[in-house]
C-alpha positions in Angstrom: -2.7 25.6 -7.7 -3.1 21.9 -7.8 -5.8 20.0 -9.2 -7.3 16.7 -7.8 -9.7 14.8 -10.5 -11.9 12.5 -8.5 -12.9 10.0 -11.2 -16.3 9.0 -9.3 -17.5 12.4 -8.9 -16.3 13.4 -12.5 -14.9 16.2 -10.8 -11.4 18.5 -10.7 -11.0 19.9 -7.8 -8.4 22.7 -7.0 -6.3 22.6 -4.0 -3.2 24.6 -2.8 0.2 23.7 -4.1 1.6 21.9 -0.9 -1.4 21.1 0.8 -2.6 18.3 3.1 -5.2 16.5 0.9 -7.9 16.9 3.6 -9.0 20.2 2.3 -10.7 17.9 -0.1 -13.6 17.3 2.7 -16.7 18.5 1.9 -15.8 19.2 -1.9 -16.0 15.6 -2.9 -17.6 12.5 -2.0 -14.4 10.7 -1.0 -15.5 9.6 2.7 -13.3 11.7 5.7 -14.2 10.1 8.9 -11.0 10.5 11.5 -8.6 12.8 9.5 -5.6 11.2 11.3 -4.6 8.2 9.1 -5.9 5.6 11.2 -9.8 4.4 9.4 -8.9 4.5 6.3 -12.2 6.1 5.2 -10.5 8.0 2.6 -7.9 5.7 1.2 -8.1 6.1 -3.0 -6.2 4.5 -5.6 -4.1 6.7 -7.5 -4.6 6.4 -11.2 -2.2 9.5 -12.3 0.4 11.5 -10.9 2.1 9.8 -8.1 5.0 11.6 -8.8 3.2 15.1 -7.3 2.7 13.6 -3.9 4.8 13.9 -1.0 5.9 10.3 -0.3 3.8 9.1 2.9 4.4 10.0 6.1 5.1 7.9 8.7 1.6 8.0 10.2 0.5 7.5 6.8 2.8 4.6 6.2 1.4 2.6 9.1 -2.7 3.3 8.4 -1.3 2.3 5.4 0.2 -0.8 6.4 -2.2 -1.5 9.0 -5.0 -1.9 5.7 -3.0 -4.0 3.8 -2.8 -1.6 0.7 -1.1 -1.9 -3.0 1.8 0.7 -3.6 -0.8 2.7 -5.7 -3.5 3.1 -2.7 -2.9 6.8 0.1 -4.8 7.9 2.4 -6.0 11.5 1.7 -6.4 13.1 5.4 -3.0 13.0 5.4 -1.1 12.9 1.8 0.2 16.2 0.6 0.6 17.2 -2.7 3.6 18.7 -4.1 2.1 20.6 -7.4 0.3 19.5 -10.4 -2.3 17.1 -11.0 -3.6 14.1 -9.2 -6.5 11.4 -10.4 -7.7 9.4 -8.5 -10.5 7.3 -7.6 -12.3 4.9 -4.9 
C-alpha cells in the first residue's frame, strides 16, 4: 500500500499501490470538483516523494499547463502513484 500525508489535514492516508490519486475523494479535504484534469480543484504541491508518481499524463500535462504551475505542483484526479510515500499539501 501507498501512503499519501496530506500536511493540512495532518493526515496519512493509505491508497493502492498503482492507483489514480482520486481515491483520495472524500478521505481528505483536498477539493475534487471535475475529476478529469481540467479545474484544477485538486492541484497540491508536492513536498516529498516525487519520485513515487507516475510522470503526468498528457491530460494532466495540459490542466497543468493550462494553470500555469511550478514543476513541484499535480493535479490529484488524475496522478497515479507508483508505491511508497507521498506528502503533500495545498
Amino acid at each position: 500500500m501507498a501512503q499519501v500525508e496530506i500536511k493540512n489535514d495532518g493526515k496519512v492516508v493509505e491508497v493502492p499501490d498503482g492507483s489514480v490519486l482520486a481515491v483520495l475523494d472524500g478521505k481528505c479535504s483536498i477539493l475534487f470538483a471535475c475529476k478529469s484534469g481540467s479545474c484544477a480543484s485538486c492541484k497540491v504541491r508536492v513536498v516529498e516523494g516525487m519520485e513515487n508518481l507516475e510522470p503526468p499524463n498528457e491530460v494532466e500535462k495540459m490542466g497543468l499547463e493550462t494553470f500555469a504551475t511550478d514543476p513541484s505542483e499535480r493535479l490529484m484526479c488524475v496522478a497515479k502513484i507508483k508505491s511508497g510515500k507521498i506528502v503533500v499539501e495545498y
